[in-house]
KETOR-161957 format. One line per 10 residues: number of its first residue (from 1); for each residue x, y, z of C-alpha. Coordinates in steps of 0.05 Angstrom, whole numbers, plus 32768, in hexadecimal, padded with zeros to 4 digits. Layout:
BEGIN
NUM	X/Y/Z ~ ...;
This chain:
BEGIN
1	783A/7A39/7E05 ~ 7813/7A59/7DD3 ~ 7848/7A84/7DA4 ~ 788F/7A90/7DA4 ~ 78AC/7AD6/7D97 ~ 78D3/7AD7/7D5A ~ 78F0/7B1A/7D3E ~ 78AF/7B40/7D56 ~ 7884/7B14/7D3D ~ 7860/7AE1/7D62;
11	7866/7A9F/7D3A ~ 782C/7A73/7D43 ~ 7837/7A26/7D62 ~ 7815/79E5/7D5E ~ 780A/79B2/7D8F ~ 7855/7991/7D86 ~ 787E/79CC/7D97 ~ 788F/79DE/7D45 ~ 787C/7A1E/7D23 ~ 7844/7A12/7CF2;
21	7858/7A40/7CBC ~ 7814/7A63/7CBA ~ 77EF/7A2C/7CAB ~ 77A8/7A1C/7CD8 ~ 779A/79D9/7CEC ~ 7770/79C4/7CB4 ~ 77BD/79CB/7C87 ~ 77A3/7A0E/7C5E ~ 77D5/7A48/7C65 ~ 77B8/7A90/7C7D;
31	77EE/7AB3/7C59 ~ 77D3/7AF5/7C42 ~ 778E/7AFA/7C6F ~ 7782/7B1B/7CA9 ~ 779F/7AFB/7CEA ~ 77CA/7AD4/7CC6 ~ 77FD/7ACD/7D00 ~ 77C2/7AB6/7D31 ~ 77D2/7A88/7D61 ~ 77A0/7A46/7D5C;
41	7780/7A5C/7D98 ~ 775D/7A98/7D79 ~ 777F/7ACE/7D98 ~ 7785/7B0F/7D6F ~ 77CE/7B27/7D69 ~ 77E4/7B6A/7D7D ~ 77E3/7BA6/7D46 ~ 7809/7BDD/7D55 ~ 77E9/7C0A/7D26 ~ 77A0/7C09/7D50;
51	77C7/7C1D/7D8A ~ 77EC/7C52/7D63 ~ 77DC/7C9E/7D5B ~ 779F/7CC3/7D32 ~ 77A1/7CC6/7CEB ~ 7785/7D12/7CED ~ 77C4/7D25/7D1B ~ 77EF/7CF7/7CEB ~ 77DD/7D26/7CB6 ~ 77EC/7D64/7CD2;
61	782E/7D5A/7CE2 ~ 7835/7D40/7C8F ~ 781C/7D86/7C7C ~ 784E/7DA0/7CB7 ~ 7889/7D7B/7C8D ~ 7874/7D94/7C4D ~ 786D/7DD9/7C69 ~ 78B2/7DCF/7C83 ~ 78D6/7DB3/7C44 ~ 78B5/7DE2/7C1E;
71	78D7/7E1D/7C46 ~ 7918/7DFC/7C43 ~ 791B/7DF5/7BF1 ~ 790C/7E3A/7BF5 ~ 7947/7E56/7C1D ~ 7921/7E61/7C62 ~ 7943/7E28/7C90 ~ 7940/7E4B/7CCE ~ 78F4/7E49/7CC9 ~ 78F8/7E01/7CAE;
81	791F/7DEC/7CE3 ~ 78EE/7E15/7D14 ~ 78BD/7DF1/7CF7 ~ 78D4/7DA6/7CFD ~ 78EE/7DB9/7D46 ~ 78B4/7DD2/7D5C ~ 787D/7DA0/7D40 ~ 78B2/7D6E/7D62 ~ 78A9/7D85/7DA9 ~ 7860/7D92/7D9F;
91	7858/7D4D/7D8E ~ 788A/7D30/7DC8 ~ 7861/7D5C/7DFD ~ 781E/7D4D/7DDE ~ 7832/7D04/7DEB ~ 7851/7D12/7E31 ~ 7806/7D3E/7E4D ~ 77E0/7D10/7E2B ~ 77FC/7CCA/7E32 ~ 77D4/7C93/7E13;
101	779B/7CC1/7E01 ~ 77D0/7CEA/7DCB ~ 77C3/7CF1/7D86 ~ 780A/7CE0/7D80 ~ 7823/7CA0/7D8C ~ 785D/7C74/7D74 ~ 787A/7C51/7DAB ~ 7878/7C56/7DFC ~ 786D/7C98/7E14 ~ 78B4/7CAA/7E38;
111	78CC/7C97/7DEF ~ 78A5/7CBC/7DC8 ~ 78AA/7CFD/7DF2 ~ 78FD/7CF3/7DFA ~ 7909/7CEC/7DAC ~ 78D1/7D24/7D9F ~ 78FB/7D53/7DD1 ~ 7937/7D37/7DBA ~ 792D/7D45/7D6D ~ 790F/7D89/7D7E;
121	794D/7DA7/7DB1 ~ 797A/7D84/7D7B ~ 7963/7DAA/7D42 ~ 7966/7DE1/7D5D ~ 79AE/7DD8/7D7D ~ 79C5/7DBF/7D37 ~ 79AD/7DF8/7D10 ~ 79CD/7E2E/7D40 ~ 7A12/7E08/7D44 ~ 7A07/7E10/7CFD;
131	79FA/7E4C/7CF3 ~ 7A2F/7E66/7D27 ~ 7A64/7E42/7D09 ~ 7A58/7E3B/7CBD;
């Protein structure tokens, strides 16, 4: 057996069974390089950020925030909220058309695309219950 899951993170193992607490074979620690939490046999470990979404897209949706926050200091929460919901869905159906090819990525695809259109109906149901009540 090569590594042991432990947390999330795959804990490399020597030859005896025992963790080597990210030291390589010659005794020197890899603390703070890259691959630190290699295995001895040379095999890369997984990154989730290369498998993650575009920066570019990433970006947009921080202007899309800011945009949004801004209109809520300012008294206009129907359009922030309009704003948040919307970017929301567009994101979670984005993910659903696209599927691995989508600039937006965070976790599987039915997840992503059920918390987007989660977040988005929810907004929008919390803000009218809201409104009609308050």
């Amino acid at each position: 057996m090569q590594g042991q899951y432990v947390i999330g993170r795959r804990e490399p193992k020597t030859n005896n069974g025992k963790t080597n607490n990210g030291k390589t074979n010659n005794g020197k620690t890899n603390e703070g390089k890259a691959g630190a939490h290699m295995s001895d046999g040379g095999h890369h470990p997984y990154v989730s950020e290369s498998h993650e979404g575009s920066p570019w897209f990433e970006w947009a949706l921080t202007l899309i925030v800011i945009v949004a926050t801004v209109l809520g200091f300012i008294g206009k929460t129907m359009e922030a909220t309009a704003v948040f919901s919307v970017a929301s869905m567009v994101c979670a159906f984005l993910r659903l058309a696209l599927r691995e090819r989508s600039p937006w990525k965070v976790r599987s695809v039915r997840f992503d695309s059920f918390i987007g259109f989660a977040l988005g109906l929810g907004l929008i149901v919390l803000y009218m219950s809201i409104r009609l009540h308050g």
